[in-house]
N, C-alpha and C positions, 0 to 999 in steps of 0.2 A: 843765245840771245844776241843781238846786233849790239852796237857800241853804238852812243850816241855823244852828243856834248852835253854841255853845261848843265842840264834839269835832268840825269841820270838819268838809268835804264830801265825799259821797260818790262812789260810780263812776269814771270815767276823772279825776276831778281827783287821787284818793289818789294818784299818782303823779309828782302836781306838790307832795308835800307832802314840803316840806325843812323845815319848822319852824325859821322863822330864829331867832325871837324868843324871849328868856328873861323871861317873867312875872316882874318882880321884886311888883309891886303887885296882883295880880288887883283888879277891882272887879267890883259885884256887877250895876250895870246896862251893857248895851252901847253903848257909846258910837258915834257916828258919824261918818265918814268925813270928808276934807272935801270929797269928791265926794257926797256924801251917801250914802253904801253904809255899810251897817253893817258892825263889825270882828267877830270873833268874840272869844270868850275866853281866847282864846291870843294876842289882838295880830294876828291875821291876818284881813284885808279879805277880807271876801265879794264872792262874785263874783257875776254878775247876768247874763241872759240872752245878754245882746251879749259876752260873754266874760270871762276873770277880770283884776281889775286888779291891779295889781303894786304893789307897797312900797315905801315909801317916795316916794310923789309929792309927800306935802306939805312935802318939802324944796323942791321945782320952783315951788310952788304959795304960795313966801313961807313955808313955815312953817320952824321952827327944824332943825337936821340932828337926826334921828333916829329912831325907829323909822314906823311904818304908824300905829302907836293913839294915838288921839287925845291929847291933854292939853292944860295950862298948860308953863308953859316948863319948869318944877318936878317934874313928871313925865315927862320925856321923858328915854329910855333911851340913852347913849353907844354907839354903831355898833360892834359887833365880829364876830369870823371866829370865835370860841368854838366856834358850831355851825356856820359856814360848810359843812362838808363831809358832813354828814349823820350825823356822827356823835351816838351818847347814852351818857349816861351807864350807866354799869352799875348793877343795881339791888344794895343794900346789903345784904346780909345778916350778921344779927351772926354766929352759929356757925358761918360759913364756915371750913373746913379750909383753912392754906394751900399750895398745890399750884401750885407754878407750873409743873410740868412736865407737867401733867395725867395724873398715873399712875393716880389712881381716877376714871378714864372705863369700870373695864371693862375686859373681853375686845373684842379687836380684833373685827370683823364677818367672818365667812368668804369664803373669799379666791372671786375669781369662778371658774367652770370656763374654762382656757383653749381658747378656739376649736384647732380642728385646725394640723397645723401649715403655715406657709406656706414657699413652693422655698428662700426664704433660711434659713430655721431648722434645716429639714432637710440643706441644705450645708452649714450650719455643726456638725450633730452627726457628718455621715460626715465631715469634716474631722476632727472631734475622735478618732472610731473611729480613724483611719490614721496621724494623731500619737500615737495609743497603739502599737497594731501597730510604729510605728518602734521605739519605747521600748524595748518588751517585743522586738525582734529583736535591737536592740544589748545588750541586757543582758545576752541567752541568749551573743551573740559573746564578750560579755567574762567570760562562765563557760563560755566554751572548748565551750559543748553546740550546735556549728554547724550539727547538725541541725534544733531549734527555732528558731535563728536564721532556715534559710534559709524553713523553711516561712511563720514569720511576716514573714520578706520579703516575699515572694509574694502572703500573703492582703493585705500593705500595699496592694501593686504592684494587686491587683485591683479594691480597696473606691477607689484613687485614680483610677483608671479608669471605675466608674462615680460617682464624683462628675464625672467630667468630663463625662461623657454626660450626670449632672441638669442641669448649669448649663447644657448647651448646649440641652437639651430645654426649659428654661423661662427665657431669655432673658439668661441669666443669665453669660455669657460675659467681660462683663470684669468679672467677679468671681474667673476661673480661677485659682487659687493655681501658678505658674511654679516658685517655692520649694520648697513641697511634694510638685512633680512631682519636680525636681529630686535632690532629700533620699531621694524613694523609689527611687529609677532607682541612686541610690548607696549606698544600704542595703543593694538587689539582689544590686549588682553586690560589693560587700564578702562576702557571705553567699555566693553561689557562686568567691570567691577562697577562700575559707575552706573548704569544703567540695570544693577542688580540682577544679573544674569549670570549668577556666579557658576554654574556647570560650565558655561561656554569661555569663562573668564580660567578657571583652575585647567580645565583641558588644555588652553591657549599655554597660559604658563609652566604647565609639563612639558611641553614640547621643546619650552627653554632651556629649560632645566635640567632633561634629559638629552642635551644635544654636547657631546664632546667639544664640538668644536669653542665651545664659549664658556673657558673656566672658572669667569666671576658670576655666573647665571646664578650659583645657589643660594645667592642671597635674594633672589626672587620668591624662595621660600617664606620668607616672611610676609609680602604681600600675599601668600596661599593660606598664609596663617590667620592674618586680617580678615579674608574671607570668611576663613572658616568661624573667626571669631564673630561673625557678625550672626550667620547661620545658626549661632549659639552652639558649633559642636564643637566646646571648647578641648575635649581629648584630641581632637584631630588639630586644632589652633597650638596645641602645647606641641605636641610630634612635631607639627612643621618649624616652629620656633627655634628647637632645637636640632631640628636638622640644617637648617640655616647658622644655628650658635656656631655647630661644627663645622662648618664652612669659612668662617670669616675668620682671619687671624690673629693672633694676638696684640698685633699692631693696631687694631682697627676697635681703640676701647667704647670710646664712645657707641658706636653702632652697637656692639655687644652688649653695655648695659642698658640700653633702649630696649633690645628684644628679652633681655632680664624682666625688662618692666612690664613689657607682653605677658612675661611667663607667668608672672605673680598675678596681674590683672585677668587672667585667666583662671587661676588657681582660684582667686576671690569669689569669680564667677561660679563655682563649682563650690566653694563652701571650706574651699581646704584652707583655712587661715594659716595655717603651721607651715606649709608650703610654700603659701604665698608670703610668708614674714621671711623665708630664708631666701626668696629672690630680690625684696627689697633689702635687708642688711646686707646682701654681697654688692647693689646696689651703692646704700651708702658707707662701705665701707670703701669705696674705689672710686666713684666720682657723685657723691651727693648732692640731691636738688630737691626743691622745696615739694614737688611733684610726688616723686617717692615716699621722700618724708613723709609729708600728708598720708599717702597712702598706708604707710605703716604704723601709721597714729590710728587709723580706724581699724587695722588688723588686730593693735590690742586693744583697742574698745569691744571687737567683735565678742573676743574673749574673754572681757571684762577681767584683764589684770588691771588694776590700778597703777602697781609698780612699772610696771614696762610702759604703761604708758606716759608716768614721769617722765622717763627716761626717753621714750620715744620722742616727746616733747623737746625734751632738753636737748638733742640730736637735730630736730628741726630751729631751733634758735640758735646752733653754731654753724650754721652754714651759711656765708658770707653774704650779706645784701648788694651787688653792684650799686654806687654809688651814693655806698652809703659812710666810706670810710673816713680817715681823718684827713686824707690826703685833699678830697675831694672840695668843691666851692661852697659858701657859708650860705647858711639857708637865707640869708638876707640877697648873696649875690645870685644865688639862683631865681629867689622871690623875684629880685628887679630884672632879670633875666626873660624870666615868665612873664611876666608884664609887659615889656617892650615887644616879647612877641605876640602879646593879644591886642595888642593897638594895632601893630603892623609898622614900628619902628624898624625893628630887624625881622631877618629872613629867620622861618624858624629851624631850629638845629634840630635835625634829625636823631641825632645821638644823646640829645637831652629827652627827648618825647619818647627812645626805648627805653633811656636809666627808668623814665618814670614809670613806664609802663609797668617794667619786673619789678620796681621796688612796691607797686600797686598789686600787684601779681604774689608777693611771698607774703604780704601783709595779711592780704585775704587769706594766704593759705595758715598761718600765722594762727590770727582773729578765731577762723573758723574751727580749726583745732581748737582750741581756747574753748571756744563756746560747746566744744562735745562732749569736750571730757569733762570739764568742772565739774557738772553737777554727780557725777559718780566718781568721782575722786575720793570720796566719803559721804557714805550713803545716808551715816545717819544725820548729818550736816552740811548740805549744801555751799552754804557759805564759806566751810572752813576749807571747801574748794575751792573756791572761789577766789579768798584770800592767798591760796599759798600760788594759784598763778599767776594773778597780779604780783604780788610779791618777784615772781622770776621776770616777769617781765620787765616791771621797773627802771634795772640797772640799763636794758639796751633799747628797750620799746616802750618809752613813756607814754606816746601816744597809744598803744594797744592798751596797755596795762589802763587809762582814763577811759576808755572806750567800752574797755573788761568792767569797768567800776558801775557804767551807765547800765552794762544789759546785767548786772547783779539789782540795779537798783529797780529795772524793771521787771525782772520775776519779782522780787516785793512785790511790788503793785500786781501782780498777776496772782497770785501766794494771799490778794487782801490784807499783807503786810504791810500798812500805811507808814506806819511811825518808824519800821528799817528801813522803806526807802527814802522818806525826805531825811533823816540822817545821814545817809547813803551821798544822796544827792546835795544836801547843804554841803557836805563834806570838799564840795567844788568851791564852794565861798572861796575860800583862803586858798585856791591856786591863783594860779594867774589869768590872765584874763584869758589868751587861746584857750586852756582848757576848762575854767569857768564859765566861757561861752559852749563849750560843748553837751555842758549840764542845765545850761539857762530856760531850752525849749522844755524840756520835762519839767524844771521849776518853775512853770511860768502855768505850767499846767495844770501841778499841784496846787501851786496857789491858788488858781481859779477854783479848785475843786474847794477849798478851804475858804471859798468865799473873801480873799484876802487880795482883794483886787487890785490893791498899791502897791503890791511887791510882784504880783503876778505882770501886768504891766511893767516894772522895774527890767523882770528878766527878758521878758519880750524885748525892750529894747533892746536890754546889749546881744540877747540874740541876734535880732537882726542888724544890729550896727554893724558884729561884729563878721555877719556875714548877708548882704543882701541879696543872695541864689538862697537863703535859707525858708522855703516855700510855709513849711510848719508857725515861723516863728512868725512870719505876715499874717498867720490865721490867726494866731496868740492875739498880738496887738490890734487887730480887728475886732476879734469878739470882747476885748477890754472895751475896744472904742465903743461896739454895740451898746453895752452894758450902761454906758454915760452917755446914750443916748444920741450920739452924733457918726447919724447913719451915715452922711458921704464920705466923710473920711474913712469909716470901716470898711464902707465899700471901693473905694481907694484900694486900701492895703489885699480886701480879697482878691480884685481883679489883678494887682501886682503879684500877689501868689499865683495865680493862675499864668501871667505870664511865665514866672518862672518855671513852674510845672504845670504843663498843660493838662495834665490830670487828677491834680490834687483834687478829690471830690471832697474833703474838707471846706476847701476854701469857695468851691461852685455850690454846695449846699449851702451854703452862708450865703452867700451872693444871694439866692433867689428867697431864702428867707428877709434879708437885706429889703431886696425889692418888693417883696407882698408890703413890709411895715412901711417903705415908702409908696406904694402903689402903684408903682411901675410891674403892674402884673403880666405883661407881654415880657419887661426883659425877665422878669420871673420864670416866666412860662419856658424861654428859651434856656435859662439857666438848667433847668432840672430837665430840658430835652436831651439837652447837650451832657449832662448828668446818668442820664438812662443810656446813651450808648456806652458810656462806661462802667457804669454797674447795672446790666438790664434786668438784672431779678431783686433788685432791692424794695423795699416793701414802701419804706417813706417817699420814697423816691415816685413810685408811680402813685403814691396819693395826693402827695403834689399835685401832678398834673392832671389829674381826676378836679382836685378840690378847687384849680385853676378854669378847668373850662366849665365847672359849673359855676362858678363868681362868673363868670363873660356869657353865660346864659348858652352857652352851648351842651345843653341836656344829652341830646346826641353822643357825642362823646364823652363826656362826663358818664353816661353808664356804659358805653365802652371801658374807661379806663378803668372803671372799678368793677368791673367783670374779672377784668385781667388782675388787677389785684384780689380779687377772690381766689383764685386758682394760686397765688403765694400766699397766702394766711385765711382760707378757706373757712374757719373756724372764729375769725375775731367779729362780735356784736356789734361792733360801732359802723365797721364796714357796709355790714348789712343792713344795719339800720339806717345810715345814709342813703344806701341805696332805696330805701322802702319811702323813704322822704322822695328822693328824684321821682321813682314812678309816680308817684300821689300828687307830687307837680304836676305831671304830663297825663292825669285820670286814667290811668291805668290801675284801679283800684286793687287787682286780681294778683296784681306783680308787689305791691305795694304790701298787700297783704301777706301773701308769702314772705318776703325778706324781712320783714317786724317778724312774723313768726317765728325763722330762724334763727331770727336774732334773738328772740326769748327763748330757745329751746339753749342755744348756748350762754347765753346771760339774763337769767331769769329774774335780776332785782332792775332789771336798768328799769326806773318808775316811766321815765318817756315811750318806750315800746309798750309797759303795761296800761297805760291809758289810752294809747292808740288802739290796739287791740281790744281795748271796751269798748271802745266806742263804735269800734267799726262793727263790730256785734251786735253794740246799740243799737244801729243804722240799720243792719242785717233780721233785728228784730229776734237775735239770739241769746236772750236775757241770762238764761241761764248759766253760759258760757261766758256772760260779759259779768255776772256776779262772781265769777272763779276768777275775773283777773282783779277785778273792783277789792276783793279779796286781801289776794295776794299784795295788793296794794296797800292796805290796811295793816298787813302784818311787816310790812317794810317802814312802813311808819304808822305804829300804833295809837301815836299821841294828832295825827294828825286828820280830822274829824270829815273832813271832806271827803274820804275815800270810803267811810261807813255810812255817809249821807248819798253814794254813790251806789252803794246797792240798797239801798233801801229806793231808792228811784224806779231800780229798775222790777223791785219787786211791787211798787205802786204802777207801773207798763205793764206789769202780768197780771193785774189788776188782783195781786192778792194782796185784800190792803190790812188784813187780820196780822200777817207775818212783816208787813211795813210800819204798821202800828205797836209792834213790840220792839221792833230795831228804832223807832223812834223815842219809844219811853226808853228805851235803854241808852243812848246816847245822850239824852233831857238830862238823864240821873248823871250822864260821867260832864255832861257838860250844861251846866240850867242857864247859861248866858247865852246860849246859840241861838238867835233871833231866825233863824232858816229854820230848824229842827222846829219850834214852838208854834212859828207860821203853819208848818205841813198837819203839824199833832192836833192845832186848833182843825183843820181842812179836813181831816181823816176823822174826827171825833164827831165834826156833824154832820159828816155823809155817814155814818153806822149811827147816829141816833146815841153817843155814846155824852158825858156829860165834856163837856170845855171849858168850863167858866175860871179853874184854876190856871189853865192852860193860856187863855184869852189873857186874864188880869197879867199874868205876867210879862205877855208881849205885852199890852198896854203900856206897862210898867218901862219897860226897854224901850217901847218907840218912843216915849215921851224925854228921856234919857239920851237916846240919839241925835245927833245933830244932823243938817240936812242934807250933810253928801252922803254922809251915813243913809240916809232915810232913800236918797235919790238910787243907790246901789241895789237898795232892799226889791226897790222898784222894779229893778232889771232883773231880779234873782240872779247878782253876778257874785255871791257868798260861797257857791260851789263849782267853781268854775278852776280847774287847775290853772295858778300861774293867774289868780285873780286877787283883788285889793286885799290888804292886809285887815283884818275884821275881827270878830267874833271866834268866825269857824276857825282860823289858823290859819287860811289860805294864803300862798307865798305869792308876794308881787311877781311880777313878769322877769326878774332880775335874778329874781331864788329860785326857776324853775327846775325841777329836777334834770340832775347833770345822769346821764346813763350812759353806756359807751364800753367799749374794750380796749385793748392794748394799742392800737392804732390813732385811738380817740374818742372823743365824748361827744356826742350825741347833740347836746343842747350847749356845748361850750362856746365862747366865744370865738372865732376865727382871728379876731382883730389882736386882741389879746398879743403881749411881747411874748412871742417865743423865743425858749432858750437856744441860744447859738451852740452850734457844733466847734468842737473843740477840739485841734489835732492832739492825738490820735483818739479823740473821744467819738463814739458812736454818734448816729444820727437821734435829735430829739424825737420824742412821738408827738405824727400830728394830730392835729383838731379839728373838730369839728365847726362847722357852720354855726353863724349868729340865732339864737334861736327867736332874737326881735323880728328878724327879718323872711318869717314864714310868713306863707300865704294867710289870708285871714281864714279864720273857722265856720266851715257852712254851720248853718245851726238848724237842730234833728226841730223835726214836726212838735208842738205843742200838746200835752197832753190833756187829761179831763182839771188839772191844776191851775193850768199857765204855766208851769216852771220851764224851765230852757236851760237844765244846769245840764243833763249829760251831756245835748249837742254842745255846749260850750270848751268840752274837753278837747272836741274834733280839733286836731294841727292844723 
């Protein structure tokens, strides 16, 4: 390479130029070497054909230490690392912005196109697709929709399949994911447990099970177990149980005594109580819970020891309540605790809503033991079981042990034990008020039973004072308010039951009785609608609304709805006798006919079906058959003269007037005031030519004795008229008409009439019948050879 001056040399030397040297003195001529090689302008020696020489020799060569370029001693530059490393300074600019982060470089340069993808990129997105598919299959399980679960099992189960096949096809093998085979095989096999596919579910699961490579798999056994248990093959649920027991390690207690509890609840399932009682005692002998417990309280019920079930008991009340201890908040700071979070003062505490949860959770397990064993605790004293677990309970379960007191008092009452339970129940008097109020709804009830309506009311109140969610005790103080007569408050309190439990049928029974007494029959009508989808086969219930659309005039369905009630009490006469009234409304004689019929074949004294059915025979012209009910009538009320003057009529229409002339003297004799009888005897004695003059004087006698309404009735012949002026014959005014009817109701009763209110927990009342003022009027039968008009006058 040539020499040059001052801006060094070119070609393959620029690459040997580190520029040691810092020019403090430029000069203007070049000085030379002490090799005699000229330096350049920068302090750096030129290089010369035989190759380049290097810096700093004239240290070597006696001269002073310092740089390459020549000098006096006074010129020579102190030796530094400054520039050692190739670096330079940066060039100075004054209006430089300062940016040390370099954000005004710009827009970044566009990103390059990535090449295609390679076998690992692509494993790694169908890995990614089949971790989704898991995702989305367990999420669909835990919104219970097992259908998209199990399908996106499947498409898991396939997309994991051929990723196996890629890694194997491109070398890629111990990359396989074991995990994720794993994860999908159990996904699987989960989605057809759930979708009850149990072959396809236990097959899936063996393949786990039986796979070396996955040494926690055998606890998969016990979901094979679950299966089986469900299939009820409980031998094959027990095997798996415990080939899973032997898998898991002794470390791992809890799991263990879980499938304990499998084993036993399988044992139960099969009958083996002895079995099944050594899987819960190992149970609670090693980490006890109220679950087991329970469970082995009915293993000695099953067997009917008593003793073991003491003790079984006694086992269940030492197993510690979370959040129940002494350490724990005062039921007062908890109470205001609770409160603040049902306003929405505070956020509510999660960890307060589980304590309550469990300590709701062991109570019922608690309670319910309690209530199974008592009563055989001692067989031949109920009670004296009764007593002695109240008594255990007492010391740590006040509230169970008052709770225990209440369901003692109502077997009394179920036992017709009247006088054990309100002792039972007064027995709350002298607690306190919490749990005086917990007895108040049953005393409030008794009273009412006891007709002692001031103390019944009493407890009402502090029931509900003392709790106003209490739906029973709104029905209490409703039917008190009933009773004294001031419907919209009762109706108040029923509909405020009803808020609180939308299906107290106590308090919507009442309601729509409520509303017939105020004659709000539409919101009636709705109450007992609304009534019947929650109890649709109750029998009061759809007579109700039978008894509703015939008050509103709709016949139509009025003998709809008591059809339907036909087919629930098939057999009650009042039903059918209504019915026999609606068709007779609507001249359907034929229909009308039939259901009075019925209704006498099963209630043979109701007198209202039996004078229907004379009469309508009267009409029919079927004497004979209308003197067998005219009869029957007679011997249901022997003393009353109108029903013997009723077949003696119809024996004067078969114009046998020889056998009407003896039923006439015969009746003269039981009764000589009957001014009808005397009329016909005088009428019959001078159509046979026979004497009258005894017969005449006496009526004479009697019409002169009579006054003129008297006289004006005689007129009408309305003396034998069922349900006609009070007279001679005996005949009952329109007010006394015979009541007939069955267990649903009475015939001729009044509708309007107070019924009695339903009373929590008391039955629904029976209802009644229609006003019998409010029948159609009575066509009246053709006149015979007499004038009389008494049979037709019977016609409804």
């Amino acid at each position: 390479t040539g020499g040059g001056g001052g801006g060094g040399g070119g070609g393959d030397d620029d690459m040997y130029d580190y520029d040691y040297s810092i020019d403090l003195a430029p000069t203007a001529a070049v000085p030379a070497s002490s090799m005699g090689a000229p330096v350049g302008a920068g302090g750096r020696m030129m290089t010369g054909q035989g190759g380049r020489m290097m810096t700093g020799t004239a240290s070597r060569m006696g001269q002073p230490p310092g740089t390459a370029a020549g000098g006096g001693a006074g010129d020579v530059r102190p030796m530094t690392s400054v520039s050692g490393a190739g670096y330079q300074s940066a060039n100075k600019q004054t209006n430089r912005a300062f940016d040390p982060l370099n954000q005004g470089r710009g827009a970044a340069p566009a990103l390059a196109e990535k090449a295609e993808n390679s076998p690992e990129d692509l494993a790694k997105d169908m890995e990614k697709q089949v971790n989704r598919l898991i995702e989305v299959s367990a999420e669909a399980a835990v919104k219970d929709d097992y259908t998209t679960a199990l399908e996106q099992a499947k498409e898991a189960g396939k997309k994991e399949r051929a990723l196996c096949k890629h890694r194997e096809a491109n070398g890629l093998v111990d990359q396989i994911n074991i995990d994720l085979t794993y994860a999908v095989c159990f996904n699987l096999a989960n989605a057809y447990h759930k979708n009850k596919m149990y072959d396809e579910a236990i097959h899936t699961y063996s393949l786990l099970v039986k796979n070396k490579q996955y040494p926690q798999s055998g606890r998969l056994r016990v979901n094979m177990g679950n299966i089986y248990y469900e299939q009820k093959k409980y031998p094959q649920a027990i095997k798996m149980y415990r080939m899973a027991l032997d898998q898991i390690p002794p470390t791992g207690k809890e799991i263990r005594f879980k499938i304990f509890r499998n084993i036993g609840n399988a044992f139960v399932r099969l009958g083996q109580f002895q079995d099944a009682i050594q899987s819960y005692e190992t149970i609670m002998a090693g980490n006890a819970d109220f679950q087991t417990g329970f469970n082995l309280v009915l293993c000695y019920y099953a067997l009917g020891d008593a003793d073991k079930m003491k003790r079984g008991f006694a086992k269940l009340l030492s197993i510690p309540i979370p959040g129940m201890g002494d350490e724990d908040e005062e039921p007062e700071e908890s109470k205001a605790a609770e409160d603040a979070e049902a306003i929405g003062h505070v956020r509510q505490c999660a960890l307060r809503q589980e304590l309550k949860r469990r300590q709701r959770e062991a109570s019922q397990y608690i309670i319910t033991s309690a209530r199974l064993i008592t009563p055989v605790l001692d067989k031949d004293n109920s009670a004296a079981g009764y007593k002695y677990i109240i008594d255990v309970l007492k010391p740590d379960h006040e509230d169970l042990a008052s709770e225990l007191e209440i369901d003692m008092a109502i077997r009394y009452l179920k036992q017709k034990q009247f006088s054990q339970a309100i002792e039972v129940l007064k027995s709350f008097e002298k607690k306190d008020q919490q749990h005086r109020a917990m007895a108040a709804t049953n005393l409030s009830f008794i009273y009412f039973l006891e007709q002692e309506y001031t103390q019944a009311e009493k407890y009402a109140d502090l029931a509900y004072t003392h709790d106003r969610y209490n739906a029973k005790a709104l029905v209490n103080k409703g039917n008190c308010l009933l009773l004294r007569g001031e419907l919209d408050m009762a109706k108040q309190f029923f509909l405020e039951a009803i808020g609180v439990e939308a299906d107290c049928v106590e308090a919507i029974f009442n309601l729509g009785l409520v509303n017939i007494r105020m004659g709000s029959l539409q919101e009636a009508h709705q109450a007992f609608e609304k009534l019947h989808t929650i109890i649709p086969h109750n029998p009061e219930v759809i007579y109700h609304i039978a008894s509703l659309y015939e008050q509103n005039g709709d016949l139509h369905n009025a003998i709809k709805w008591f059809n339907i009630l036909s087919t629930r009490v098939p057999s009650d006469p009042g039903i059918l006798a209504r019915m026999g009234q609606i068709f007779n409304k609507e001249d359907d004689e034929s229909q009308a006919f039939h259901y009075h019929l019925e209704s006498y074949r099963h209630y043979p004294v109701s007198l209202d079906v039996i004078s229907w059915l004379g009469v309508w025979y009267v009409k029919s012209e079927l004497y004979e058959k209308a003197i067998h009910f005219f009869e029957r009538a007679s011997q249901i009320q022997p003393n009353e003269v109108k029903w013997r003057l009723m077949v003696t009529s119809c024996y004067r229409r078969m114009h046998n007037y020889q056998k009407a002339l003896e039923l006439y003297e015969r009746i003269h004799a039981e009764h000589p005031e009957n001014l009808e009888c005397l009329r016909y005897l005088v009428a019959i004695c001078k159509d046979l030519g026979r004497p009258y003059d005894v017969y005449q004087q006496k009526l004479s006698r009697l019409d002169t004795g009579r006054q003129a309404p008297t006289q004006a009735a005689l007129g009408r012949g309305a003396l034998t008229r069922v349900g006609g002026v009070d007279g001679d014959g005996g005949a009952p005014s329109p007010a006394n008409r015979g009541r007939g009817g069955g267990a649903l109701g009475r015939v001729q009763e009044d509708d309007e009439r107070p019924k009695r209110a339903m009373q929590a927990p008391q039955a629904a009342p029976a209802a009644r019948g229609p006003d019998s003022s409010k029948r159609a009027p009575a066509p009246v039968a053709e006149d015979d050879d007499f004038g009389d008009m008494d049979v037709g006058d019977l016609m409804p």
